[in-house]
C-alpha positions as CSV (number, residue, x, y, z in Angstrom):
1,X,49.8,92.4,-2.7
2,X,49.0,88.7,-1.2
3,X,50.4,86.0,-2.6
4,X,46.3,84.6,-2.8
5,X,45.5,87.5,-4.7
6,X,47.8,86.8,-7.3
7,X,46.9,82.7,-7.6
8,X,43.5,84.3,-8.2
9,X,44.4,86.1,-11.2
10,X,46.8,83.1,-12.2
11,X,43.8,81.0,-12.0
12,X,41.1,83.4,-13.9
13,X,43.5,83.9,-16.5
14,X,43.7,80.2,-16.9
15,X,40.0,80.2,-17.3
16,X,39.6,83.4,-20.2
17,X,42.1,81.0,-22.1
18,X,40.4,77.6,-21.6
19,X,37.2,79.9,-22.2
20,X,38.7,81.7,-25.4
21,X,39.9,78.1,-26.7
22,X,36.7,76.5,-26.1
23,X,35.0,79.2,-28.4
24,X,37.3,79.3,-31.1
25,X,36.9,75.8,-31.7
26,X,33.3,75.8,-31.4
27,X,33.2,78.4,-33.9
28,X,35.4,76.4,-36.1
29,X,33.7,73.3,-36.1
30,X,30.6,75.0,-36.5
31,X,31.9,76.3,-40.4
32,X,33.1,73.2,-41.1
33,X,30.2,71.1,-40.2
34,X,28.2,74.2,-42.0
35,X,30.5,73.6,-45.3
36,X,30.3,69.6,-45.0
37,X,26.3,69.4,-44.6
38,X,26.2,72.0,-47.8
39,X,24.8,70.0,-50.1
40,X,27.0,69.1,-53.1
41,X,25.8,70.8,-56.6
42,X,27.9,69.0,-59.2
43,X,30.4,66.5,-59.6
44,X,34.1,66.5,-60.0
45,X,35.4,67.5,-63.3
46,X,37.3,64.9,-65.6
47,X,39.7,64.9,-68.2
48,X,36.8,63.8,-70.7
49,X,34.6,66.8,-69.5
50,X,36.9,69.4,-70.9
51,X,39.3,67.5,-73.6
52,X,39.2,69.7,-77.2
53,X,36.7,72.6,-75.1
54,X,36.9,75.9,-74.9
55,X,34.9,77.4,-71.9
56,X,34.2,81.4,-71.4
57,X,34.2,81.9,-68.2
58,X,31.5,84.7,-66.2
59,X,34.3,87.3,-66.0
60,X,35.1,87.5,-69.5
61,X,38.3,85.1,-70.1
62,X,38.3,81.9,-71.5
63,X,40.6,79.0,-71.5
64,X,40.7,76.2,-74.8
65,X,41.8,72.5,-73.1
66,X,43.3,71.0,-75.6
67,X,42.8,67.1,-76.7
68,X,46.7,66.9,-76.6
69,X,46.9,68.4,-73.5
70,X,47.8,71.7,-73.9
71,X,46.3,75.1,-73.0
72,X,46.0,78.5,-74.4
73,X,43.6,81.5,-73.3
74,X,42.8,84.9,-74.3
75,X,45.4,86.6,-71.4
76,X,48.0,85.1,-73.5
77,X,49.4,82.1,-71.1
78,X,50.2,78.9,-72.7
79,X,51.0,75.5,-71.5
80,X,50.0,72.1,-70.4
81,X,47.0,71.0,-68.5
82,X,46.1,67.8,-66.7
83,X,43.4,66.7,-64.4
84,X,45.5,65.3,-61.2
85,X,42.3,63.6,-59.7
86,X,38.8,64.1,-60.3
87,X,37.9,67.4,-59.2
88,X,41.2,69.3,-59.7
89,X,42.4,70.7,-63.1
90,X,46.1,71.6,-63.5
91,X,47.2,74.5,-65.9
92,X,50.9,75.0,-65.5
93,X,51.8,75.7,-62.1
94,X,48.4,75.8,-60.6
95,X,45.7,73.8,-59.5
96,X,41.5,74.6,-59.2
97,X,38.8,72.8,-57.7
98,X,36.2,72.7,-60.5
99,X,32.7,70.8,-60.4
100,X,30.4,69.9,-63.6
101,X,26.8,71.0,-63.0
102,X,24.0,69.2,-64.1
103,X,23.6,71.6,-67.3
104,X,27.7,70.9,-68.3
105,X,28.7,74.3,-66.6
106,X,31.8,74.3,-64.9
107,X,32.2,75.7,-61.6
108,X,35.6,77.1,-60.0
109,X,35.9,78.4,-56.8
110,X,39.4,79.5,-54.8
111,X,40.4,82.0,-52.7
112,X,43.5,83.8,-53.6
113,X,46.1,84.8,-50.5
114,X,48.2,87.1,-52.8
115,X,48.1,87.6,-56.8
116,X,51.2,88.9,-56.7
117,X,53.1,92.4,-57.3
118,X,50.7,95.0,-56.1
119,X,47.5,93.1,-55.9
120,X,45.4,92.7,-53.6
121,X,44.0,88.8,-52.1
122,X,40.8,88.2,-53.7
123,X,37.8,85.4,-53.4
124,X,37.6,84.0,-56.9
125,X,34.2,82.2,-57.8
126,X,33.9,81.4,-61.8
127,X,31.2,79.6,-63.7
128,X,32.0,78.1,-67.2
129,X,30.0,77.1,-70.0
130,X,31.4,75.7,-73.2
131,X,32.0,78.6,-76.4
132,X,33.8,78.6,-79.7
């Protein structure tokens, strides 16, 4: 084989890359520019949006914030809870996005990488509304 031959594969190669890189990241800035033009539905939870509420949630749990700060729901689980910044509630070890809709539903949305011990990863999307 020519040495010609083989800078001419060297060289096409060079473009699939460049040609491979340049459509990944249009692809990716397309989704983002798709989830930053989504309009926004609610606004970011506060402390004083869920202090002394219980909320039943669309998939059959609920979750009581306490006014001093603690938590309890129906699986059980304990604890302390805490809005770190507005938008993001904090119930023991983990933390949610969560947005108040103009009616006073919550909405909670994360994706899940691995639930743990033989589970699977899952898309979680919940929607709140205050219960007794």
């Amino acid at each position: 084989m020519s040495k010609d031959r083989s800078g001419d594969r060297d060289m096409i190669a060079r473009y699939l890359v460049l040609a491979a890189a340049l459509a990944c990241a249009a692809l990716c800035s397309a989704g983002a520019f798709a989830q930053f033009a989504a309009p926004i539905e609610g606004r970011p939870v506060t402390a004083k949006d869920i202090s002394g509420k219980k909320f039943c949630w669309n998939n059959g749990n609920w979750i009581q914030y306490g006014a001093d700060g603690r938590f309890e729901n129906n699986r059980d689980h304990h604890g302390g809870w805490w809005v770190v910044r507005p938008g993001v509630i904090k119930v023991g070890e983990s933390e949610r996005e969560v947005e108040v809709q103009s009616d006073g539903q919550l909405h909670m949305h994360w994706y899940r990488l691995r639930a743990g011990k033989g589970t699977k990863s899952h898309d979680m999307d919940l929607w709140g509304t205050t219960c007794n």
